[in-house]
C-alpha distance (Angstrom), angle and dihedral (degrees) to the residues before:
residue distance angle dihedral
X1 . . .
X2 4.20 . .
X3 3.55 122.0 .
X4 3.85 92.2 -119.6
X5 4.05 91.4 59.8
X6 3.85 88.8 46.2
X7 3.58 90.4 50.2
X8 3.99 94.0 42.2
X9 3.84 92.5 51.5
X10 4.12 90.6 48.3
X11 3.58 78.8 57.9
X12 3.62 106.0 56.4
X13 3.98 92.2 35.4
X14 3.87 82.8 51.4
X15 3.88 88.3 55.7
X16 3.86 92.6 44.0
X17 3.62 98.4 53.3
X18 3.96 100.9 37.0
X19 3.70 111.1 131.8
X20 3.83 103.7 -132.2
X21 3.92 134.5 30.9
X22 3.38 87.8 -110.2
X23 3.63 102.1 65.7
X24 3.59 100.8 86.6
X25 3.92 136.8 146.0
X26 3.84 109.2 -71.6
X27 3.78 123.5 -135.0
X28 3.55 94.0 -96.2
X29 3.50 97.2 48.0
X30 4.03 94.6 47.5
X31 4.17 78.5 52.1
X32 4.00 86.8 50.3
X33 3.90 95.1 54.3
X34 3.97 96.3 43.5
X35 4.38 82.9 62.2
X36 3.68 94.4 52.2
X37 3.75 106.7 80.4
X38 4.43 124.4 -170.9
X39 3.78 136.3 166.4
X40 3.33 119.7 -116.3
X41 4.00 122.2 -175.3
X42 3.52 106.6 -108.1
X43 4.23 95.0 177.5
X44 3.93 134.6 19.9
X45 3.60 118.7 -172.7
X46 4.05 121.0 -153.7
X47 3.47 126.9 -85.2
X48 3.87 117.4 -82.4
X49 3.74 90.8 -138.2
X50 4.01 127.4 50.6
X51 3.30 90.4 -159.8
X52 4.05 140.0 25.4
X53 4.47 118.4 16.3
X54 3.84 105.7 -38.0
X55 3.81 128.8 167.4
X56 3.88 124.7 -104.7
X57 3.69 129.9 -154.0
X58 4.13 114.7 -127.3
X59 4.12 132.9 -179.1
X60 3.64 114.4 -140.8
X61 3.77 112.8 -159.5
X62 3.78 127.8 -177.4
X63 3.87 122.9 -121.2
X64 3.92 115.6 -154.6
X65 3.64 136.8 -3.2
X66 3.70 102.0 83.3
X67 3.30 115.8 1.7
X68 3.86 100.8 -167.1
X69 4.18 92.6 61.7
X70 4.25 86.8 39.7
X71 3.81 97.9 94.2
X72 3.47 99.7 34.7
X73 4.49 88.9 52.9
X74 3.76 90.4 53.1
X75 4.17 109.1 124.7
X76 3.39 140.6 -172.4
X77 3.78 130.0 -115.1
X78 4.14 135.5 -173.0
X79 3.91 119.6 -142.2
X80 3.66 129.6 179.8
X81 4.01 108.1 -104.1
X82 3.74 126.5 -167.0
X83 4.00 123.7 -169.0
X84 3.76 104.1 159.2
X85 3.81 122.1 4.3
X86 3.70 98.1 -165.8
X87 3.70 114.7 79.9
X88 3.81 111.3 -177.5
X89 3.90 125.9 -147.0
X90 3.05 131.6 -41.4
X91 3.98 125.8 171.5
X92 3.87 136.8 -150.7
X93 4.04 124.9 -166.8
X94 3.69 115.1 -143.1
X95 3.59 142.3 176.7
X96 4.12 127.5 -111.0
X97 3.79 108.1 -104.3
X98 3.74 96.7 23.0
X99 4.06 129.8 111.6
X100 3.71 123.1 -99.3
X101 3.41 133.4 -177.4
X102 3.82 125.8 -174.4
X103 3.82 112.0 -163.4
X104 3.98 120.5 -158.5
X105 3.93 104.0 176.9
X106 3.62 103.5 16.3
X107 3.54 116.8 164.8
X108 4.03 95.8 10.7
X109 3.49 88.7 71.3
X110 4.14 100.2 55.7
X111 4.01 81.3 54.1
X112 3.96 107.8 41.5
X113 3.91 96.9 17.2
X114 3.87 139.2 -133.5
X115 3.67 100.3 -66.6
X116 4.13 97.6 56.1
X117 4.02 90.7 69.1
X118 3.45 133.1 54.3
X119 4.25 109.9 -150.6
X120 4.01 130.5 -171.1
X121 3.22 134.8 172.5
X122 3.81 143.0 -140.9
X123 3.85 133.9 -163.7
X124 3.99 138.2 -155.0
X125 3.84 102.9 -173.1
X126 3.89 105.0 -143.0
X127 3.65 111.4 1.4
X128 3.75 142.6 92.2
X129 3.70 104.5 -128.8
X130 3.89 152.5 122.7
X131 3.94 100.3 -158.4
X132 3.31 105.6 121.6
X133 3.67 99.2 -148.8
X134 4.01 86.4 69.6
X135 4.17 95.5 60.3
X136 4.12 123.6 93.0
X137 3.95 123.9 -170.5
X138 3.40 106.6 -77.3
X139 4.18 114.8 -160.0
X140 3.74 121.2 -135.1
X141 3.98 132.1 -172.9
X142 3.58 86.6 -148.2
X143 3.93 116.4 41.5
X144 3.72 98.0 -158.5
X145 3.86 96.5 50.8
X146 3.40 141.6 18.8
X147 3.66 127.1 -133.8
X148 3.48 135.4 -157.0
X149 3.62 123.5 -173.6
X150 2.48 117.4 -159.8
X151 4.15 113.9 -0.2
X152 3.73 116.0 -111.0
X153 3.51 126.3 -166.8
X154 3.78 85.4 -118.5
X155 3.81 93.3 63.8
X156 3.65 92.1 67.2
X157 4.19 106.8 116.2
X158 3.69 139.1 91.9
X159 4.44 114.4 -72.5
X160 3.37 109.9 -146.8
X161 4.29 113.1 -154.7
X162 3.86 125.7 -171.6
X163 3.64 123.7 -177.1
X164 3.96 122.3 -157.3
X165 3.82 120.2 -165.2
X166 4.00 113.0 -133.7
X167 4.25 84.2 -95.0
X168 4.29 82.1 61.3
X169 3.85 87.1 -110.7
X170 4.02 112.1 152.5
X171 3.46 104.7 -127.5
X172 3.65 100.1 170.7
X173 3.63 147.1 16.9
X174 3.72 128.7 -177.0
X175 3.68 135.2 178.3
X176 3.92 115.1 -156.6
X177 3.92 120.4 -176.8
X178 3.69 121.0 -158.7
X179 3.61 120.3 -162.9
X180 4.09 109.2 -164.9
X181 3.75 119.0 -162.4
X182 3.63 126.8 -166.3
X183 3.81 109.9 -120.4
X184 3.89 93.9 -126.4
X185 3.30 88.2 75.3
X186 3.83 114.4 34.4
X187 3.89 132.0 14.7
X188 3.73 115.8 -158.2
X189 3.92 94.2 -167.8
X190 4.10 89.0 109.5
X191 4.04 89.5 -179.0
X192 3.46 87.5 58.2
X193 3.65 97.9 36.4
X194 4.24 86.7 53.5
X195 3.82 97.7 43.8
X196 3.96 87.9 56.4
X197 4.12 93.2 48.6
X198 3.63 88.7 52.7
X199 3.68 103.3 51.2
X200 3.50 114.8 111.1
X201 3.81 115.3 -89.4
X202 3.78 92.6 19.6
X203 4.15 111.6 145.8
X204 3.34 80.0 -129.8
X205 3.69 112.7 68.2
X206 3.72 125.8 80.9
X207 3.35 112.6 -98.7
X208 4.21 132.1 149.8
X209 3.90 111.7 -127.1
X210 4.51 101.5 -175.5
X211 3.86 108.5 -62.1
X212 4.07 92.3 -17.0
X213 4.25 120.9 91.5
X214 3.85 116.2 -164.5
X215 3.32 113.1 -161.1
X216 3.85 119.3 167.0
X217 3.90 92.8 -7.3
X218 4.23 83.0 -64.3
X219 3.83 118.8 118.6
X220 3.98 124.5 -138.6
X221 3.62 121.4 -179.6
X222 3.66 115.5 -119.9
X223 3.77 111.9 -134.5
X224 4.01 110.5 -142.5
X225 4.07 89.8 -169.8
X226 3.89 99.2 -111.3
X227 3.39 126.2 126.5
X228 3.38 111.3 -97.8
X229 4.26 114.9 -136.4
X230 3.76 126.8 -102.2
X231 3.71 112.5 -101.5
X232 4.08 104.9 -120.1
X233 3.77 111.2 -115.2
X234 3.92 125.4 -163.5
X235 4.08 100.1 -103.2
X236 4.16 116.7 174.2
X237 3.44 114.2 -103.0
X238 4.13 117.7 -134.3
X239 3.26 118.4 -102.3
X240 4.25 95.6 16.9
X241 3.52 111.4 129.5
């Protein structure tokens, strides 16, 4: 902490604590305090992440010196924030063949750079999980991210990412799952997917064909509110041998 803040809070607790009315600041005193000049953080603005090290936004204002120029030499600063490091699981579907990338840092890094964190990461090849007992080192060209390109059906698991601060403080952990289907089977393109429902003639579009509704390629018998007939069973005639 500066001298001149020391000196300006001896002040004040000198004023607080003096034992009569009369012991108050003299002129040359008040004079001292207007010279010394501090910043003091007049706004801080919430975290930009809810969970894991994010950045947050703070005014710095001076207090003293001049007062007139004060407001207008007020600046802004962004510090690394951190108000829960674990993150949970989250999970992503993805087709085979496409390009994934699963980012651990992400914006942190572009504003405190690669060398302030320290990021591994662990693997549990084809399940959905966070118990830690399941995951196995998992190497990475780039530490912050992973990148797969493209998919593979083999890819599909749970990444684990920790990030250490230079002090080897976890400040976040994040479990992602990836689910990788092969595109044979399913198509996640749901434009695509709704364009080709709704083309005329499609088995799947709801149309009404007589007394029969097909809707989504499933039939439901329409009921016109007659009685239906009896179905004739075989009943022994009197008198037939």
């Amino acid at each position: 902490m500066p001298l001149s803040t020391l000196w300006l809070m001896g002040l004040v607790w000198m004023w607080l604590h003096s034992s009569t009315v009369g012991d108050i600041l003299t002129e040359a005193e008040l004079q001292e305090l207007e010279k010394i000049s501090t910043w003091v953080i007049s706004r801080s603005f919430p975290c930009s992440a809810t969970c894991g090290l994010g950045l947050r936004n703070q005014e710095l204002c001076p207090i003293g010196g001049n007062k007139n120029t004060a407001k207008a030499s007020c600046k802004m600063r962004t510090i690394s924030c951190l108000d829960n490091w674990h993150c949970g699981l989250k999970t992503q579907t993805v087709n085979a063949g496409k390009y994934l990338e699963l980012d651990c840092v992400e914006e942190v890094i572009e504003a405190m750079g690669h060398y302030a964190f320290v990021v591994s990461w662990r693997f549990a090849a084809g399940i959905i999980t966070s118990d830690d007992t399941l995951f196995a080192k998992y190497e990475t060209l780039n530490l912050d991210k992973v990148v797969l390109d493209p998919v593979q059906e083999k890819d599909s698991g749970t990444y684990r990412c920790d990030v250490l601060d230079t002090d080897k403080r976890r400040v976040k952990r994040m479990y992602k799952g990836v689910k990788v289907l092969s595109p044979n089977e399913l198509r996640l393109d749901f434009a695509k997917g709704l364009a080709h429902w709704e083309k005329p003639g499609s088995q799947f579009l709801n149309t009404t064909t007589g007394n029969i509704y097909l809707r989504n390629a499933v039939l439901i018998r329409h009921y016109t509110g007659r009685s239906e007939p009896t179905p004739q069973t075989n009943k022994p005639v009197k008198g037939a041998l």
